[in-house]
Biopython code that builds the backbone (N, CA, C, O; Angstrom):
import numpy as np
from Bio.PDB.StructureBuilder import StructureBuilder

atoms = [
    (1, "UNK", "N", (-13.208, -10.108, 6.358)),
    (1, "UNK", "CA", (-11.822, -10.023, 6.738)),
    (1, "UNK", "C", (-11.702, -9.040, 7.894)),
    (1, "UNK", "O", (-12.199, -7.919, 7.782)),
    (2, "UNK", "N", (-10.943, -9.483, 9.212)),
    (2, "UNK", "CA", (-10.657, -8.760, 9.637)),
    (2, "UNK", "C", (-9.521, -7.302, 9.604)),
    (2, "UNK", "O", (-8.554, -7.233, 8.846)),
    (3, "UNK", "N", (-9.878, -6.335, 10.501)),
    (3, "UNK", "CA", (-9.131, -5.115, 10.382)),
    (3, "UNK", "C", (-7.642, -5.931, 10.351)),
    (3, "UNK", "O", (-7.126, -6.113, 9.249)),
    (4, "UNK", "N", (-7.088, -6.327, 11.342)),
    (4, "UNK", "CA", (-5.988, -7.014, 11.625)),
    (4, "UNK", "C", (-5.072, -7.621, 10.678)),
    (4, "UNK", "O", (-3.857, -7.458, 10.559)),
    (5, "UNK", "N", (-6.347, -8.773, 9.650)),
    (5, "UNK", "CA", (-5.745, -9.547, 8.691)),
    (5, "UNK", "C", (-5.316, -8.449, 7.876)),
    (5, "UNK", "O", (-4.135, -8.269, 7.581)),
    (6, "UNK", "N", (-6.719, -7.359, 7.330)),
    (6, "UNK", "CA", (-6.792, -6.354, 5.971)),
    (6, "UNK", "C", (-5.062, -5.790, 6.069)),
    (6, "UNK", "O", (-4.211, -5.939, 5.192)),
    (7, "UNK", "N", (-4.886, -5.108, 7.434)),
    (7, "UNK", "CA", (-3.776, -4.238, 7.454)),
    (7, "UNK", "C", (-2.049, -5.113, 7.321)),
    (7, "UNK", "O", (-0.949, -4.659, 7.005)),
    (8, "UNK", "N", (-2.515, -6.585, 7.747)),
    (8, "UNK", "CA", (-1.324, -7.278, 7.745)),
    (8, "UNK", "C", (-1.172, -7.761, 5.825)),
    (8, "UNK", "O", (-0.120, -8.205, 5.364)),
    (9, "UNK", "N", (-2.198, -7.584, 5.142)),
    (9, "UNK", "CA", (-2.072, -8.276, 3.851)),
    (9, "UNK", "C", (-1.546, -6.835, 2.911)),
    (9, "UNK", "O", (-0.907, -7.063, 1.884)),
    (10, "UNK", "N", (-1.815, -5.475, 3.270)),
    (10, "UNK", "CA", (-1.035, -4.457, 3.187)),
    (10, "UNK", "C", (0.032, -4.371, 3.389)),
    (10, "UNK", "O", (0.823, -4.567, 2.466)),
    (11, "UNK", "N", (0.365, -4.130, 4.333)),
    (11, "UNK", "CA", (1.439, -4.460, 4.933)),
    (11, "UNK", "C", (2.550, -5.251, 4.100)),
    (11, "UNK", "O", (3.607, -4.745, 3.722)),
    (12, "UNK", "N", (2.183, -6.465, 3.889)),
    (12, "UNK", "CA", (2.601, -7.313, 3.288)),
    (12, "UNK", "C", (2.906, -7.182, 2.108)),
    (12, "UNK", "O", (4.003, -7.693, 1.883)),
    (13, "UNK", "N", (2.286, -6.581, 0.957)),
    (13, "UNK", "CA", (2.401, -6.337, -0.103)),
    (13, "UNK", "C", (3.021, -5.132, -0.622)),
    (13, "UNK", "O", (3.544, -5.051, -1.734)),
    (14, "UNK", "N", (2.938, -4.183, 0.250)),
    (14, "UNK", "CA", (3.887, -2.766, 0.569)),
    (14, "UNK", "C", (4.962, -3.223, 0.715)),
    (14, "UNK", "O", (5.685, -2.319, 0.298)),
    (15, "UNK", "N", (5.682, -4.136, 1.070)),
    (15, "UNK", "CA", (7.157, -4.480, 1.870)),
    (15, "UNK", "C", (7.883, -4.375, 0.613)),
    (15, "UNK", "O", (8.891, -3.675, 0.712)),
    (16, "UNK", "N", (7.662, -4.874, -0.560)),
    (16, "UNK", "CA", (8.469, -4.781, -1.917)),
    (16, "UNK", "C", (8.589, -3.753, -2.140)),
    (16, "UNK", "O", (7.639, -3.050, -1.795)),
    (17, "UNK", "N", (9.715, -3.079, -2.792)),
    (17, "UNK", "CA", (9.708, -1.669, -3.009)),
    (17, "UNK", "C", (9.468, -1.415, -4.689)),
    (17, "UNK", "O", (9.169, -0.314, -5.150)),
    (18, "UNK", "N", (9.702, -2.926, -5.690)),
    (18, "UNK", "CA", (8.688, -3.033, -6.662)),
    (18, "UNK", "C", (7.084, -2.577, -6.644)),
    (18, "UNK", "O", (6.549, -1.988, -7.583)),
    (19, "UNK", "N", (6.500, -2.907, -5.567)),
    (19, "UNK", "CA", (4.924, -2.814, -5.186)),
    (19, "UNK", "C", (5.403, -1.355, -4.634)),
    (19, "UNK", "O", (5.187, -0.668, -5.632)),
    (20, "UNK", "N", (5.657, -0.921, -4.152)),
    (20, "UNK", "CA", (5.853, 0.376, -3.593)),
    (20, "UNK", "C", (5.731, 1.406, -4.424)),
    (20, "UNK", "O", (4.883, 2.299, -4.396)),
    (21, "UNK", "N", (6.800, 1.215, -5.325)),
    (21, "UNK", "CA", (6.956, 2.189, -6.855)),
    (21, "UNK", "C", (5.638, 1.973, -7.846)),
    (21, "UNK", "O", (5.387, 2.882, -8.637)),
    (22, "UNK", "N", (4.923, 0.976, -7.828)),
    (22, "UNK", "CA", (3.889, 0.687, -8.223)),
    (22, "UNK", "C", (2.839, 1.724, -8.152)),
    (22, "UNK", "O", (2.579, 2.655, -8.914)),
    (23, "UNK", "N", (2.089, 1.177, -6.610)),
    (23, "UNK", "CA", (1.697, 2.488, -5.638)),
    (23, "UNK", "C", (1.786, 3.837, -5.486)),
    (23, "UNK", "O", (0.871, 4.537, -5.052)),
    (24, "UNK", "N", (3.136, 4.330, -5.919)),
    (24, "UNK", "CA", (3.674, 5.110, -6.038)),
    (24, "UNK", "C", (2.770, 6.074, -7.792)),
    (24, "UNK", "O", (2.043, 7.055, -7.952)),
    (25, "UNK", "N", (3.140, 5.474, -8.317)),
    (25, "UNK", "CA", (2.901, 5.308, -10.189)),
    (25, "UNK", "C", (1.200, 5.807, -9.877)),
    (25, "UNK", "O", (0.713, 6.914, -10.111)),
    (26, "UNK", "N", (0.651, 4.830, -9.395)),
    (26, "UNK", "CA", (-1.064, 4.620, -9.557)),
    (26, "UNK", "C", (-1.459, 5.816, -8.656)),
    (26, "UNK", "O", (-2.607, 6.182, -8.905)),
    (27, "UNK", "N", (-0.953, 6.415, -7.846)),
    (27, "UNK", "CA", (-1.325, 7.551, -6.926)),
    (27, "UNK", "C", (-1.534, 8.648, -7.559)),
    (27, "UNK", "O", (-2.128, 9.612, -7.078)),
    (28, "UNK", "N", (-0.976, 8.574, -8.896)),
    (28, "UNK", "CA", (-1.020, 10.290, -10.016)),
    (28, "UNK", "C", (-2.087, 9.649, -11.156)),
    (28, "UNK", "O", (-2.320, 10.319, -12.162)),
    (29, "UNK", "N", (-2.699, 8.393, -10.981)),
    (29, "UNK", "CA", (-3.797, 8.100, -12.137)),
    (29, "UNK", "C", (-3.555, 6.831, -12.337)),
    (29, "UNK", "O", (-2.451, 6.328, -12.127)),
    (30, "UNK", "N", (-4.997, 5.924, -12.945)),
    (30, "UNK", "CA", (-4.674, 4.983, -13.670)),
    (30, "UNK", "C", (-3.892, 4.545, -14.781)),
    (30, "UNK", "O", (-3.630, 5.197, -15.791)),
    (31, "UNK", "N", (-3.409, 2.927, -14.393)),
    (31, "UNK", "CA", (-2.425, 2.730, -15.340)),
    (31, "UNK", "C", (-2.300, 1.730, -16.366)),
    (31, "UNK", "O", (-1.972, 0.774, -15.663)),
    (32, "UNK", "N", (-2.335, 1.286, -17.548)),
    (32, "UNK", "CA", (-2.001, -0.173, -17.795)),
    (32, "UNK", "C", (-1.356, -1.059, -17.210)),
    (32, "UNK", "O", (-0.602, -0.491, -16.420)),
    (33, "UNK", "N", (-1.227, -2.217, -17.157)),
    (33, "UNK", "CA", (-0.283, -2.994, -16.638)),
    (33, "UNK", "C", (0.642, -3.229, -17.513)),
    (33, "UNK", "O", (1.359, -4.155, -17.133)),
    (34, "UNK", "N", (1.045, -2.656, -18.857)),
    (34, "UNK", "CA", (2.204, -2.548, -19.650)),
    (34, "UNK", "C", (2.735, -1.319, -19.805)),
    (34, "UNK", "O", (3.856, -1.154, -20.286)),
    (35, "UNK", "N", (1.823, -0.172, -19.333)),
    (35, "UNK", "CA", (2.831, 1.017, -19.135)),
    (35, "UNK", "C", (3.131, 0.959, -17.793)),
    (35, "UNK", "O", (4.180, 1.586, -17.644)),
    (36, "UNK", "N", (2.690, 0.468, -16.604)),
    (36, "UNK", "CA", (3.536, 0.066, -15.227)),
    (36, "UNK", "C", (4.699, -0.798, -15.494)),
    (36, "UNK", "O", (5.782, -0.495, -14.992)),
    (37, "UNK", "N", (4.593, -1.767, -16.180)),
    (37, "UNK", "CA", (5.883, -2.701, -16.674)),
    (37, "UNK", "C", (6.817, -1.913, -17.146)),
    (37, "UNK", "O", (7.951, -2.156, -16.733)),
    (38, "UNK", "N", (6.727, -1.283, -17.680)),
    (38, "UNK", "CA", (7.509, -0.022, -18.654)),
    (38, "UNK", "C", (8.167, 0.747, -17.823)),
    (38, "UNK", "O", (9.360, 0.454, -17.748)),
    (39, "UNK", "N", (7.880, 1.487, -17.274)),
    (39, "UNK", "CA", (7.750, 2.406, -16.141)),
    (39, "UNK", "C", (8.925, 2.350, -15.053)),
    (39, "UNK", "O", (9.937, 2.990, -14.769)),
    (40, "UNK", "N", (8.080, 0.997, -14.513)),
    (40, "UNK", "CA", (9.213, 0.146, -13.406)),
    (40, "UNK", "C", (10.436, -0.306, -13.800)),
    (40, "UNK", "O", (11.449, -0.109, -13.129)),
    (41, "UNK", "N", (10.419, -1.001, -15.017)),
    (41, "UNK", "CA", (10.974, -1.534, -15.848)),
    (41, "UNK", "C", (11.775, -3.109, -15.296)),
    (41, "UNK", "O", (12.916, -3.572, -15.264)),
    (42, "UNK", "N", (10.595, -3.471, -14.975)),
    (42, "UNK", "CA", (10.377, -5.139, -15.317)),
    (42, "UNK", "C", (9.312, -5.787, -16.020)),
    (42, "UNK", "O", (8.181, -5.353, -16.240)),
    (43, "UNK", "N", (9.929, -7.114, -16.412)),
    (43, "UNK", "CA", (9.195, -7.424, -17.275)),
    (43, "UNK", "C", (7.701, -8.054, -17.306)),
    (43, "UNK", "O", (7.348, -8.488, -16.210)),
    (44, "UNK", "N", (6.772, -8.184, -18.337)),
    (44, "UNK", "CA", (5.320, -8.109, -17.966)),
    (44, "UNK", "C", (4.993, -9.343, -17.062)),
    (44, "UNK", "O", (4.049, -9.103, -16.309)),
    (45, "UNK", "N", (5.576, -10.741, -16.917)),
    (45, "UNK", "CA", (5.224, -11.588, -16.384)),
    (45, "UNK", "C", (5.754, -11.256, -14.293)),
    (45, "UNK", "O", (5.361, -11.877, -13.306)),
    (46, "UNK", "N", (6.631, -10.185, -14.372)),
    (46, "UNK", "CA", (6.928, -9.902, -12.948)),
    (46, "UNK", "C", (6.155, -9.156, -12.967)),
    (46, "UNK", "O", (5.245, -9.443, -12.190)),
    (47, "UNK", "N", (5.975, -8.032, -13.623)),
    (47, "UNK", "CA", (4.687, -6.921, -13.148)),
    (47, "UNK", "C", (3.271, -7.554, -12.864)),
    (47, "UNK", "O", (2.529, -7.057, -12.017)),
    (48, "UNK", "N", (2.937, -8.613, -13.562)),
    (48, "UNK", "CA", (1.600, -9.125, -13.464)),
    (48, "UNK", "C", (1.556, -9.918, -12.113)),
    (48, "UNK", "O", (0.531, -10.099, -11.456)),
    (49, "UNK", "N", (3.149, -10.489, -11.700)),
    (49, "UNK", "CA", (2.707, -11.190, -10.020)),
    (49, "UNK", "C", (2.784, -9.916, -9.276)),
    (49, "UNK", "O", (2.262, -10.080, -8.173)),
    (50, "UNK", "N", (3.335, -8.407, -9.475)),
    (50, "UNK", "CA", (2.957, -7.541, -8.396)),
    (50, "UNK", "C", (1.709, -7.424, -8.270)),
    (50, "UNK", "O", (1.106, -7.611, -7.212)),
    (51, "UNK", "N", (1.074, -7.023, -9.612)),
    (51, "UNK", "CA", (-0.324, -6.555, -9.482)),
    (51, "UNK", "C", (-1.143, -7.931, -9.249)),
    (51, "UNK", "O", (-2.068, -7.542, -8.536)),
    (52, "UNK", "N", (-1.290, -9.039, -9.405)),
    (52, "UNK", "CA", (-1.645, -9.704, -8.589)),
    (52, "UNK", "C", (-1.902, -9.616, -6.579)),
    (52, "UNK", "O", (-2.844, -9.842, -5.820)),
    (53, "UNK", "N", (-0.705, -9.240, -6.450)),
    (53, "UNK", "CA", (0.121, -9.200, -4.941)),
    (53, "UNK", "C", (-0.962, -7.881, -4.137)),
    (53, "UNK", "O", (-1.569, -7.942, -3.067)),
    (54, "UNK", "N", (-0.870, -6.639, -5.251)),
    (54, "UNK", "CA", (-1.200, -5.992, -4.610)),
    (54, "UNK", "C", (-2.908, -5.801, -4.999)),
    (54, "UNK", "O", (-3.551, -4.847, -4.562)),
    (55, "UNK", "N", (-3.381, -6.637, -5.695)),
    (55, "UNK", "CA", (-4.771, -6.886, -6.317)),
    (55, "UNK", "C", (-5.487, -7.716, -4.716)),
    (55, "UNK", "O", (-6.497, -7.452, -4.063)),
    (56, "UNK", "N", (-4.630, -8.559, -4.577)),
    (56, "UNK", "CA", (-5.128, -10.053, -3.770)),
    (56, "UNK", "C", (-4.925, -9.050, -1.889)),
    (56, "UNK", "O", (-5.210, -9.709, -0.890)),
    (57, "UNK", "N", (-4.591, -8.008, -1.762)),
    (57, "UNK", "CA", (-4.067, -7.229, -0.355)),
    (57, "UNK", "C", (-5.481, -6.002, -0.894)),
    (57, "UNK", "O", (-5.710, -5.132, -0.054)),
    (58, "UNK", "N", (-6.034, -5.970, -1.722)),
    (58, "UNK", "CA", (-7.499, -4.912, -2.167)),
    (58, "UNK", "C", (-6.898, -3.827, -2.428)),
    (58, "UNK", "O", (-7.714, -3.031, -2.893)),
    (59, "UNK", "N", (-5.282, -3.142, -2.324)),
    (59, "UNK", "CA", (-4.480, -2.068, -2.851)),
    (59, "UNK", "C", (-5.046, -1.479, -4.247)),
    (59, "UNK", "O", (-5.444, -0.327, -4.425)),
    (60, "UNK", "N", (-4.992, -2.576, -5.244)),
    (60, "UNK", "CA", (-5.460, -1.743, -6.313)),
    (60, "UNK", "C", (-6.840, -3.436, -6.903)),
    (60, "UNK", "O", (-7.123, -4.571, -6.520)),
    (61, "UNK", "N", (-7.315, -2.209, -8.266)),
    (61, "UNK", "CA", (-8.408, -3.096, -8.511)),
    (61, "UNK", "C", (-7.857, -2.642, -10.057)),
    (61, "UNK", "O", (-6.989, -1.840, -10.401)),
    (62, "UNK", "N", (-8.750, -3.514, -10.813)),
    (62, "UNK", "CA", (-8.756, -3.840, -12.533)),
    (62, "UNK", "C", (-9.536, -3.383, -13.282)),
    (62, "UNK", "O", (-10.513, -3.029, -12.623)),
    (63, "UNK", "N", (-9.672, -3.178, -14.323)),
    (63, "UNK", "CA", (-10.703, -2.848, -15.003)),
    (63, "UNK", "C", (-9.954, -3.042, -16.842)),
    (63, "UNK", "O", (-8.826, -3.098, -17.331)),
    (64, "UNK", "N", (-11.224, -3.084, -17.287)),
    (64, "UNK", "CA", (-10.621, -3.496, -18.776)),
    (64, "UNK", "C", (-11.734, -1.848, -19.676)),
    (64, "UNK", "O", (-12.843, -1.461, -19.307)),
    (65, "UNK", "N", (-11.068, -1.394, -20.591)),
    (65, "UNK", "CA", (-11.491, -0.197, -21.405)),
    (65, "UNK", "C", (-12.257, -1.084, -22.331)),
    (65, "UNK", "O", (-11.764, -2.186, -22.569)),
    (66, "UNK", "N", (-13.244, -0.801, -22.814)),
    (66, "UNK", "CA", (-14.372, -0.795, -23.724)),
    (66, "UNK", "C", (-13.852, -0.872, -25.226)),
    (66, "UNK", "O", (-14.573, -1.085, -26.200)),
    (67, "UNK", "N", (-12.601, -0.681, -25.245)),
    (67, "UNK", "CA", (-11.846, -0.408, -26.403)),
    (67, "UNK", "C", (-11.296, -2.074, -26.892)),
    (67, "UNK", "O", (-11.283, -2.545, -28.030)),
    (68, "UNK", "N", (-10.928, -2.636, -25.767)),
    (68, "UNK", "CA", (-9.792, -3.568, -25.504)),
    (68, "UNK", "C", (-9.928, -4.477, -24.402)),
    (68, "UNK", "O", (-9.310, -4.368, -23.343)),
    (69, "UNK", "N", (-10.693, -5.307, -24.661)),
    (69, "UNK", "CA", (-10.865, -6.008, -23.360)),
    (69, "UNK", "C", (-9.296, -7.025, -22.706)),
    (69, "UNK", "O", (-8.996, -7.531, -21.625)),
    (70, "UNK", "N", (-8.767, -6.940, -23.800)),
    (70, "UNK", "CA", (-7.380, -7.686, -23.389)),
    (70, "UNK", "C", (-6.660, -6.880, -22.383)),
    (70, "UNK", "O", (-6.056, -7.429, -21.461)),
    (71, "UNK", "N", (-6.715, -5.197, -22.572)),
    (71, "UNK", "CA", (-5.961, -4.729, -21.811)),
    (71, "UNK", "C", (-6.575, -4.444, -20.119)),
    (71, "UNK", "O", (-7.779, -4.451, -19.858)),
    (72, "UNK", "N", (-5.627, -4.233, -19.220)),
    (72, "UNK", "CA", (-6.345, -4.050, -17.943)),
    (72, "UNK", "C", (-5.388, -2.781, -17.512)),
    (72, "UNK", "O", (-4.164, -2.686, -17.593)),
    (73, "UNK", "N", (-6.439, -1.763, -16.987)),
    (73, "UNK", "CA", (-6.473, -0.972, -16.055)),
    (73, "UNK", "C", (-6.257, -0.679, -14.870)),
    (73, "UNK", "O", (-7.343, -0.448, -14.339)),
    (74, "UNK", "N", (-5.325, -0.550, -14.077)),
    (74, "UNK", "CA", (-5.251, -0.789, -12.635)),
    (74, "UNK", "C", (-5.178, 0.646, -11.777)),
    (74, "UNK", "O", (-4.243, 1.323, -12.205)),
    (75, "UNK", "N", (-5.823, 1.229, -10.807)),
    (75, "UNK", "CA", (-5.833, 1.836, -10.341)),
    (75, "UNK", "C", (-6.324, 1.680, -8.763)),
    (75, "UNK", "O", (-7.288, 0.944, -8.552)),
    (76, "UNK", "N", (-5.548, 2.499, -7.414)),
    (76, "UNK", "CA", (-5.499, 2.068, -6.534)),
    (76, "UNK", "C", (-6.762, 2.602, -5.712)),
    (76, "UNK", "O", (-7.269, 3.713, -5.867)),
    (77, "UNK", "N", (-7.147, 1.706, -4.887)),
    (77, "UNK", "CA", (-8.435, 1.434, -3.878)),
    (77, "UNK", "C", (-8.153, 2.407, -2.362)),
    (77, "UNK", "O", (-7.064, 2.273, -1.802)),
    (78, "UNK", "N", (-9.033, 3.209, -1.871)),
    (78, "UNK", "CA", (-8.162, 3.872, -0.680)),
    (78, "UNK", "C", (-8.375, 3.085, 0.344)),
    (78, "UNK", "O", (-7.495, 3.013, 1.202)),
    (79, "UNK", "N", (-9.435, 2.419, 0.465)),
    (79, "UNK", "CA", (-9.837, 2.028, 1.857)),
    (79, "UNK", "C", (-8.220, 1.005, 2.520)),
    (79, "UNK", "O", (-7.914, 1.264, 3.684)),
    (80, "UNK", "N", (-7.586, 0.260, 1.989)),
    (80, "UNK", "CA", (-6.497, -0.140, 2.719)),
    (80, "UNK", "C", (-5.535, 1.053, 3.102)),
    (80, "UNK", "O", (-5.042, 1.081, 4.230)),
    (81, "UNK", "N", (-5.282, 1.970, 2.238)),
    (81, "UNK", "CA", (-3.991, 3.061, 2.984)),
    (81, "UNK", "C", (-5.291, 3.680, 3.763)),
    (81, "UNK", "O", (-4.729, 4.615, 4.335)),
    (82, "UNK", "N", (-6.714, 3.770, 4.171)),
    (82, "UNK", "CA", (-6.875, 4.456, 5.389)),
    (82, "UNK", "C", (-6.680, 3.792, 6.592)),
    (82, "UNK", "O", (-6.142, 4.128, 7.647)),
    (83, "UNK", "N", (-7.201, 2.833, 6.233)),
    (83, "UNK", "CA", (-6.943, 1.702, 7.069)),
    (83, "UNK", "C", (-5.151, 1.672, 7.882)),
    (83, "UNK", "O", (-4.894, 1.538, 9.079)),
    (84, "UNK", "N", (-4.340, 1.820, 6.911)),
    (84, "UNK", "CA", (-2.727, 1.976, 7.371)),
    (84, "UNK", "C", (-2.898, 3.424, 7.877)),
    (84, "UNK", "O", (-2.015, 3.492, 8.731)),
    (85, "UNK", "N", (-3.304, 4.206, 7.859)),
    (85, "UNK", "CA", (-2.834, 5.546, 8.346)),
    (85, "UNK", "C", (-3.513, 5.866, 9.506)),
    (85, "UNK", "O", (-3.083, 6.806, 10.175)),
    (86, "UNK", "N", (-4.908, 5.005, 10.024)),
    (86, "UNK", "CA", (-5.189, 4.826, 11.140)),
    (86, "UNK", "C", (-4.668, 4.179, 12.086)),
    (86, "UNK", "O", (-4.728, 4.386, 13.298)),
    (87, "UNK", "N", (-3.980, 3.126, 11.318)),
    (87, "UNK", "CA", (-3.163, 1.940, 12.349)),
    (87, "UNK", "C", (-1.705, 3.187, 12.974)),
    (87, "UNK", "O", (-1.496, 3.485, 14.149)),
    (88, "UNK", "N", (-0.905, 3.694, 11.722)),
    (88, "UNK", "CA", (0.039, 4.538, 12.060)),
    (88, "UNK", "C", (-0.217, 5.821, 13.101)),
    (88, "UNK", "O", (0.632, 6.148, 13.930)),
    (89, "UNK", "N", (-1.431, 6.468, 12.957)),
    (89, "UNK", "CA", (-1.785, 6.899, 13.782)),
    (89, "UNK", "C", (-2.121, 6.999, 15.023)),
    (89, "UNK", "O", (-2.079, 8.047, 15.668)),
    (90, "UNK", "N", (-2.579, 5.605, 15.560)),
    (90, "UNK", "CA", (-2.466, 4.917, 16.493)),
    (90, "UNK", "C", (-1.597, 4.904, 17.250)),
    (90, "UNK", "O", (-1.585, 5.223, 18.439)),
    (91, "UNK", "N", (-0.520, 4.391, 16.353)),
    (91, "UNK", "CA", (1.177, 3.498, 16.705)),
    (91, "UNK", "C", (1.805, 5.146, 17.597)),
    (91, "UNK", "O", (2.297, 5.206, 18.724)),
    (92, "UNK", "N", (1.564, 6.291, 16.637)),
    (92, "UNK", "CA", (2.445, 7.208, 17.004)),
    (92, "UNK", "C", (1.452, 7.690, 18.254)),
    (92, "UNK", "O", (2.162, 8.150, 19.149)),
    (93, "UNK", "N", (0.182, 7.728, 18.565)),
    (93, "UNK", "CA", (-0.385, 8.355, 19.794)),
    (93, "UNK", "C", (0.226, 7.654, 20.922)),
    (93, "UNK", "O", (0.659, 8.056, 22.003)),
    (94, "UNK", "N", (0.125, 6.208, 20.247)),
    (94, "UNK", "CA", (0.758, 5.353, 21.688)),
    (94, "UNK", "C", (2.268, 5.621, 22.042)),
    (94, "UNK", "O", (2.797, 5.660, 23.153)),
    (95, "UNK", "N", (2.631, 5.736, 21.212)),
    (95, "UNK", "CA", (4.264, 5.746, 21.704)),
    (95, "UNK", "C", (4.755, 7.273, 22.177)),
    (95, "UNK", "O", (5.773, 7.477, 22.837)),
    (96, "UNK", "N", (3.716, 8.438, 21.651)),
    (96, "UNK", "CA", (3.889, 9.839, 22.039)),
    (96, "UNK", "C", (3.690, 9.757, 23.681)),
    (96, "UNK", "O", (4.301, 10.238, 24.636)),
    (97, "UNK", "N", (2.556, 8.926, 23.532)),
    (97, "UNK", "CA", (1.814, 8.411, 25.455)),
    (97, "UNK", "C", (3.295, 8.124, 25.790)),
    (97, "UNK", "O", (3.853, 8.773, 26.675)),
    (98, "UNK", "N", (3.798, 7.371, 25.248)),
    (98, "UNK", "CA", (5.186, 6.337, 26.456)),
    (98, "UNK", "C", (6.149, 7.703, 26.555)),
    (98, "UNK", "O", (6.005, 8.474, 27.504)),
    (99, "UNK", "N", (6.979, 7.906, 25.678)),
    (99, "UNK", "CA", (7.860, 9.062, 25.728)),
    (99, "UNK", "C", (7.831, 10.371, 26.527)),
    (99, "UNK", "O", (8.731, 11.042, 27.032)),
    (100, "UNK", "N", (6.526, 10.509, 26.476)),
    (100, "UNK", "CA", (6.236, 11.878, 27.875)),
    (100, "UNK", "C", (5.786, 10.975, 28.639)),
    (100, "UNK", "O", (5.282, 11.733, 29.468)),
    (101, "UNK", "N", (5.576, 10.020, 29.002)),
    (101, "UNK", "CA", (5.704, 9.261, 30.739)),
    (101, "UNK", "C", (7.256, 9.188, 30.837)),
    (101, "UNK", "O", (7.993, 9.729, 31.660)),
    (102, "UNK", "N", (7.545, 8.425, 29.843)),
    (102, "UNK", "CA", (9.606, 8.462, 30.457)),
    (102, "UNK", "C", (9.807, 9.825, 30.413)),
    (102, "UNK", "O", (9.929, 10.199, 31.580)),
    (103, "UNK", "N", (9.914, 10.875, 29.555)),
    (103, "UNK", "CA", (9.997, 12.001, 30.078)),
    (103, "UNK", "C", (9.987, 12.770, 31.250)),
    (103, "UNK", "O", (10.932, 13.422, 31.694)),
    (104, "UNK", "N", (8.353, 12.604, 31.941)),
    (104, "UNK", "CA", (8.108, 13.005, 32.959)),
    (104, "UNK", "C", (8.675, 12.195, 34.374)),
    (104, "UNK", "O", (8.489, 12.590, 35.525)),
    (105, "UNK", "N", (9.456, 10.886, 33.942)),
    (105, "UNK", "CA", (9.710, 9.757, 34.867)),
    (105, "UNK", "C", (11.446, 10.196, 34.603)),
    (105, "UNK", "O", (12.104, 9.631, 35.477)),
    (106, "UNK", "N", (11.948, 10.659, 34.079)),
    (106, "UNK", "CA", (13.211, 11.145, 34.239)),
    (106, "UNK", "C", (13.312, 12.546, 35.022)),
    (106, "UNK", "O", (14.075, 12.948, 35.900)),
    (107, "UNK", "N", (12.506, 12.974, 34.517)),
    (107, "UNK", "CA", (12.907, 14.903, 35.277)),
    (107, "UNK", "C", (11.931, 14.676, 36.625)),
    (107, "UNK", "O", (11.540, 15.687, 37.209)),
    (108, "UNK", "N", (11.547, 13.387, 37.108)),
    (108, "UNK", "CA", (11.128, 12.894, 38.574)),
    (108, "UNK", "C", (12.444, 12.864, 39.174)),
    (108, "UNK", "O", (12.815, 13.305, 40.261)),
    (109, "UNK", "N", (12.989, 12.348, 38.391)),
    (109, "UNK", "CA", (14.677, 11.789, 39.141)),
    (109, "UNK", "C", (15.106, 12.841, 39.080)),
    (109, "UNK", "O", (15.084, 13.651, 40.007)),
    (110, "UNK", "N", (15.381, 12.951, 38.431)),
    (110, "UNK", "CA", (16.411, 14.518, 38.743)),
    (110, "UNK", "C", (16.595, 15.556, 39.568)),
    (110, "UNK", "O", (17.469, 16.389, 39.328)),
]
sb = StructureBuilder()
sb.init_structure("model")
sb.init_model(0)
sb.init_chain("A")
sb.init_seg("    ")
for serial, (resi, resn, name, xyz) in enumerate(atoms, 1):
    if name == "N":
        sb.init_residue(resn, " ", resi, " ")
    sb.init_atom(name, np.array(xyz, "f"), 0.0, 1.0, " ", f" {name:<3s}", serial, name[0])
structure = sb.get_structure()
């Protein structure tokens, strides 16, 4: 997969602010996918298409406890938010570049 696609399927799956709060949740530790349901407070068949959503974008990954193979584990993957914070990083060098050229292209005029 390309960088391009990786960051647009992020992207993509970030846009919900369901998946967001998700993200949000999994950033302080792993979670069930019925105490995320809980949590969020929707119900398990909507929580299971987020974590799908954000499973299928590599955001978070699964795992089942040794205890319980029915239950799943979800906790989030970094390599896509580095991936976003390089792209953002980017975004803001470039546009810092434009703003001190108009800057310097206004107090020309003046």
């Amino acid at each position: 997969m390309t960088a391009a696609l990786a960051l647009d399927r992020t992207l993509a799956a970030l846009a919900d602010p369901c998946r967001r709060q998700v993200v949000d949740l999994l950033a302080r530790g792993p979670r069930a996918a019925g105490d995320l349901a809980r949590e969020v407070g929707v119900p398990a068949p909507a929580m299971s298409r987020h974590l799908k959503a954000l499973k299928d974008s590599g955001l978070v990954e699964d795992s089942h406890p040794a205890f319980d193979a029915r239950v799943r584990v979800y906790a989030l993957r970094p390599e896509p938010m580095i991936h976003l914070l390089r792209w953002l990083e980017e975004s803001e060098r470039l546009w810092s570049e434009q703003l001190l050229a108009f800057k310097a292209h206004v107090e020309r005029q003046a």
